[in-house]
Phi, psi and omega in degrees: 000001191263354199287164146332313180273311186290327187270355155319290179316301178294334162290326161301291205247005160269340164295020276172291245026042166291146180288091196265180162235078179280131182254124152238172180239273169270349212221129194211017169342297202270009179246353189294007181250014184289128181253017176263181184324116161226118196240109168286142189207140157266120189286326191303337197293068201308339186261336169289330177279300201289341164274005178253350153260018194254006204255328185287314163094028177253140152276125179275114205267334187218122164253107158257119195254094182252332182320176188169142163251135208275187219256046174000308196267081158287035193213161193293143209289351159302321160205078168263159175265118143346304182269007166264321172318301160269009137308299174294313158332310187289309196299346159261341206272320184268173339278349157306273192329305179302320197281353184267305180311297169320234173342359193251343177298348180254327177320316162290311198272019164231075164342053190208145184171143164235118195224107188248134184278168113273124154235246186182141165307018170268335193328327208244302195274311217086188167200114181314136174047032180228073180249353179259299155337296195304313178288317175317250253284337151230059152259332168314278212309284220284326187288312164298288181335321174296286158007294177302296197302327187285303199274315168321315189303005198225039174025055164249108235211128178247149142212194192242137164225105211247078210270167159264172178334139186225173242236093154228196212270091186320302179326319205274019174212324175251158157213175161063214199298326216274290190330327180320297209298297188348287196310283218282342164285350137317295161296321159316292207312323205300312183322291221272341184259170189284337200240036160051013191194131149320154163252128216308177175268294195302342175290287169293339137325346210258280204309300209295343166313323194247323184285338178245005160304142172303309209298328175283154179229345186235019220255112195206169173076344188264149166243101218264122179258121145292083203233346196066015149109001208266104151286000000 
């Protein structure tokens, strides 16, 4: 909840007054004036979550999962370090993987769940010195795509939200060579897309409203591209 995209959100919907529950991992700055629940976690930990929702004693009705680690291995995948390579990996794909195993078994037993993923418009495109990034994220995607096909029938609904850059503060997160690269995939997208402009926050809060509405039964399994018009 500490990501850009989550303390956006969690701000969002605690003005809302919805019952959040917030995860971080070291760092919890942009949620710390925030008055719901905040629980530190290493999400790779699978033994560490399940005793920490088994500890809360709530039915969780909606999960939105935004980690993500940025794609560290900025170099062609022909000379990526193999164990970095699967470090991001691992490190964007199993904390997907833990919060759905952990949450999706009581969400089927009272048959109601809403569960929203990030993956990314690399998914699609792919991303030149990001193949280790690239690859996470659409393993996230097949893995909600499965997922769904399990689940939808107990009206527990997955989906995806696969944004292209999105227009928040670079500088609060990056420096040095990898800000370059950031600045410069960024400028390619605003180039390369239809509407000229990154994407808002207030644009994905819009999509995550309708993936965590009651009111939907069929819409499940997708993976929603936010691109600005970017083919």
């Amino acid at each position: 909840a500490n990501s850009q995209i989550g303390s956006f959100l969690a701000r969002q919907y605690e003005a809302e007054g919805r019952d959040l529950v917030l995860l971080y991992h070291k760092n919890d700055h942009r949620i710390a004036k925030l008055k719901s629940r905040k629980l530190a976690i290493d999400l790779r930990d699978l033994k560490a979550l399940e005793k920490l929702v088994s500890k809360l004693k709530i039915e969780i009705d909606c999960l939105i999962h935004c980690s993500a680690v940025r794609s560290e291995d900025a170099q062609a995948l022909a000379e990526t370090d193999p164990l970095q390579f699967k470090q991001v990996f691992d490190e964007n794909f199993y904390p997907a993987y833990n919060v759905l195993r952990v949450i999706l078994p009581q969400m089927m037993d009272r048959h109601f769940g809403r569960v929203i993923l990030f993956s990314s418009e690399v998914t699609r495109s792919g991303l030149p010195h990001g193949s280790a990034y690239a690859a996470s994220k659409a393993a996230i995607a097949n893995m909600c795509k499965s997922a769904a096909l399990e689940c939808a029938s107990a009206n527990v609904l997955i989906n995806t939200i696969a944004p292209a850059p999105v227009d928040t503060a670079l500088e609060d997160d990056f420096s040095g060579p990898y800000l370059i690269f950031r600045k410069a995939y960024f400028a390619d997208h605003i180039a390369g897309s239809a509407s000229k402009q990154l994407v808002c926050l207030a644009e994905i809060k819009q999509v995550a409203d309708l993936l965590i509405s009651e009111e939907i039964r069929t819409l499940c399994g997708e993976e929603i591209f936010l691109t600005g018009g970017k083919l």
